[in-house]
N, C-alpha and C positions, 0 to 999 in steps of 0.2 A: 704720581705713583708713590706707594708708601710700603709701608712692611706690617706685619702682625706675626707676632711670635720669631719675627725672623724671616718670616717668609713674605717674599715679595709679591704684591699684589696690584692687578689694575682693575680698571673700570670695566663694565659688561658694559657694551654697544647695544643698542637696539635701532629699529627700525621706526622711531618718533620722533618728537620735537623734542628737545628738553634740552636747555640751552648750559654748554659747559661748565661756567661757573668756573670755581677753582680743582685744583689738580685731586683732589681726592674727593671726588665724589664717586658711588659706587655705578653709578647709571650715568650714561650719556649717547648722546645722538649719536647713531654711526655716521647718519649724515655729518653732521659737525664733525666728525671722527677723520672722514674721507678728507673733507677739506683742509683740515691742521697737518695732517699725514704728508698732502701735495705740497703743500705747502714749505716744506723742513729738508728736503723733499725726499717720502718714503713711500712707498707702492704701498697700501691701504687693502691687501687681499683680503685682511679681516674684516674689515667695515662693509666692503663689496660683498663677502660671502652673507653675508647677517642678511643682506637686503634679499639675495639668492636665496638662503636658505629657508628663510621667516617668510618668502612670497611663494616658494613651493610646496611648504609648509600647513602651513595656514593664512593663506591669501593675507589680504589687510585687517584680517584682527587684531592687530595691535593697534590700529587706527580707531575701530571701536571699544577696545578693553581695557588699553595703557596708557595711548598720547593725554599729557596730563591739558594738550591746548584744546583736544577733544572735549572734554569735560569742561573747559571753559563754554568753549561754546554749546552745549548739551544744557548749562547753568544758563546762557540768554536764551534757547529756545524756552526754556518756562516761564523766565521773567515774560517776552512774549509770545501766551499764546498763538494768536492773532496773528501769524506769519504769511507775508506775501508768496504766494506761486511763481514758479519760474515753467515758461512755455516750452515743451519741447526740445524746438528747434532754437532755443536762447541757451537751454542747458547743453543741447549737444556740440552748441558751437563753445562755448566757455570751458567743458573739458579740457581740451588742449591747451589750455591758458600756462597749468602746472609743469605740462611736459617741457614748454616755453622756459619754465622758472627753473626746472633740472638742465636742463640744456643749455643754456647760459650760466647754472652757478659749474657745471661742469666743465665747460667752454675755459672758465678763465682758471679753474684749481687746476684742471691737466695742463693745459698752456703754460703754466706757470712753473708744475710741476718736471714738465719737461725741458723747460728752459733752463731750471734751478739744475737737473742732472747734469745738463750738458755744460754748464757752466757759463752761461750765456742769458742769467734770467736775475741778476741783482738788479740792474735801472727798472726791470720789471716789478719788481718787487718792490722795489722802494716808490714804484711809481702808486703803485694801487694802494698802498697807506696801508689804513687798518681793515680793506677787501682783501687783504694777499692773504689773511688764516683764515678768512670765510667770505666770501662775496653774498652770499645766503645768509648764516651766520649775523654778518655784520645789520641784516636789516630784519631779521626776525621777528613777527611779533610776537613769536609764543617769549624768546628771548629779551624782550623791550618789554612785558607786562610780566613774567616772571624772574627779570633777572636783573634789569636796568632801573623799574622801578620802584622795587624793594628797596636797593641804593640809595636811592632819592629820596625816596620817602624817610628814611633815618638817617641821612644827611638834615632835613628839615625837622626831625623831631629833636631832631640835636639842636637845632638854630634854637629850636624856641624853647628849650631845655638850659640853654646860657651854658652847652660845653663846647670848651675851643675843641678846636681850630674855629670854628665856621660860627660861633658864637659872635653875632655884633649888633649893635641898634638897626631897630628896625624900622627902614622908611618906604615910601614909594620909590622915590629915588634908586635905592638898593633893586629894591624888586623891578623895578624895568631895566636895571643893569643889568641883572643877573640872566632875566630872559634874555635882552640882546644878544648875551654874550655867548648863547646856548651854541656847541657847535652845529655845523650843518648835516651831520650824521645825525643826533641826536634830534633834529630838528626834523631829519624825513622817517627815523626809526617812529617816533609818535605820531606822525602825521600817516604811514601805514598800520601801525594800531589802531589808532582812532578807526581809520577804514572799515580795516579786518574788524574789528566790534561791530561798530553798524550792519554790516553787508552780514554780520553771525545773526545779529538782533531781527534783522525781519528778513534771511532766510535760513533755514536750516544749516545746520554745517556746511557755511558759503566756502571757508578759507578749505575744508576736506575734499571738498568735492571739487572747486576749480583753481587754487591754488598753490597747495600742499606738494612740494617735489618731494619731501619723504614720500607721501603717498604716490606719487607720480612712479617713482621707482619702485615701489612694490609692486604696482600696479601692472609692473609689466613683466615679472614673474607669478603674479597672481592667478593667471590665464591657466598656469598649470596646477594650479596648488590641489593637492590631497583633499582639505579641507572647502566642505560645500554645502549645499545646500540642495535639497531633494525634495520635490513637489508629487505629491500623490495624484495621481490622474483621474482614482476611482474615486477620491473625496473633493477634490478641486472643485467648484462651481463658478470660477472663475468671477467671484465678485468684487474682487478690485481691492479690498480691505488692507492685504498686503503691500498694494502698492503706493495705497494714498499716506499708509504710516513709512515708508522706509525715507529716513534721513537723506540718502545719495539718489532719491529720484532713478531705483533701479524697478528697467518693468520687467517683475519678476514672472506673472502669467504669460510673457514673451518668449521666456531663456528654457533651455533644454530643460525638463521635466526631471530625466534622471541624473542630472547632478551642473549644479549652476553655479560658475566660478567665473561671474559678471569680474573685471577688473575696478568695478566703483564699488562693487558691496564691500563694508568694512565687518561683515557678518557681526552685527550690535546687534541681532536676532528678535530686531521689535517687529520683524513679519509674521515668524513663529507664536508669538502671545498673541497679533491680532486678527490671525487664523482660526475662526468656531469653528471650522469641522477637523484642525489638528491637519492639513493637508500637507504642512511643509516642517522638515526639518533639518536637523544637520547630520549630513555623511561624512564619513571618513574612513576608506577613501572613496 
């Protein structure tokens, strides 16, 4: 937190990925937000209300408008066209995957954070390492490709730039030291990037749809959101067009006509443009 003019100021929480960084950025994950807060240990009503209010709000639009890991993946679906199908009954089983991924990173920040209250939660803490200010956090990939490997990357531009610190002759030798020596965090943090890429590369917004716990948590105030989606009955002809383009594999010819607040739509409105007779749009409320 910092000052301008004098006046003190923090960061605006949202309900995406976008991994901490240092203390003065003006945007950061409420999730990440929830986690540091248990952590220290302070009750996060603000982080909690963000997800509340951005899901009653406006369902997971933010998941289509703002997550900057959205656009990551939105950038491999073009690299490949060519994207594999996922069958029904594979997608609606892998849904549940994310809620799996909120419910365990929340399992160990409340656990932790109630322990830390009661005064009964230091060996805990020091037992989880660098999991105790994020167990999610800690293995993110939007955070390991936007945040760990910018680091690295100009750590190495430096190597071969000859500015100390990290300035030294260059051998093989080095270079498989330096791998061995990677820690084991670091070591499963890319090993779920690498993942999370491929599984984006040949399917649609793979990590949105079955493993995203910000999405997970929106997702279950999204059920009520204002913000929706309304299917004309008189112009519908129900030819599928909307469904074969929507990113989240939502069947929209399925969902109530007069106003559809799926919990997997991230309303990214690519049904709306690939509708010819203009059948569907967005209500509010």
């Amino acid at each position: 937190m910092g000052a301008t003019l004098g006046v003190a100021r923090s960061p605006i929480a949202l309900p995406i990925l976008l991994t901490l960084g240092n203390s003065d950025k003006t945007v950061v994950s409420a999730l990440d937000a929830i986690q540091e807060m248990l952590a220290e240990p302070i009750l996060p009503w603000m982080a909690l209300a963000v997800f509340l209010l951005f899901g009653i709000l406006a369902g997971r639009a933010t998941c289509g408008w703002i997550c900057p890991f959205g656009l990551v993946q939105d950038l491999l679906a073009e690299i490949n066209p060519k994207r594999r199908e996922v069958s029904l009954r594979t997608h609606k089983g892998s849904l549940k995957l994310k809620y799996g991924i909120l419910g365990m990173t929340l399992f160990v920040s409340v656990s932790l954070g109630l322990s830390l209250f009661y005064g009964l939660g230091g060996e805990y803490k020091v037992a989880l390492g660098v999991l105790a200010r994020g167990p999610f956090s800690a293995l993110s990939p939007e955070a390991t490709l936007l945040g760990v490997l910018p680091i690295l990357s100009r750590v190495i531009l430096l190597y071969f730039l000859g500015i100390p610190p990290v300035a030294s002759p260059l051998s093989l030798d080095l270079v498989w030291n330096r791998l061995s020596s990677m820690s084991w965090l670091l070591t499963i943090r890319l090993a779920v990037l690498i993942l999370v890429v491929v599984m984006s590369f040949y399917i649609m917004r793979a990590w949105c749809r079955y493993l995203c716990p910000a999405g997970a948590f929106l997702a279950i105030s999204s059920r009520f959101s204002f913000l929706g989606l309304r299917r004309n009955l008189l112009r519908c002809n129900r030819c599928g067009d909307c469904v074969k383009v929507c990113p989240m594999l939502v069947r929209i010819t399925e969902q109530p006509w007069e106003k559809m607040t799926d919990p997997e739509c991230i309303m990214c409105l690519e049904c709306v443009d690939a509708c010819n007779v203009r059948a569907i749009r967005p209500t509010f409320p």
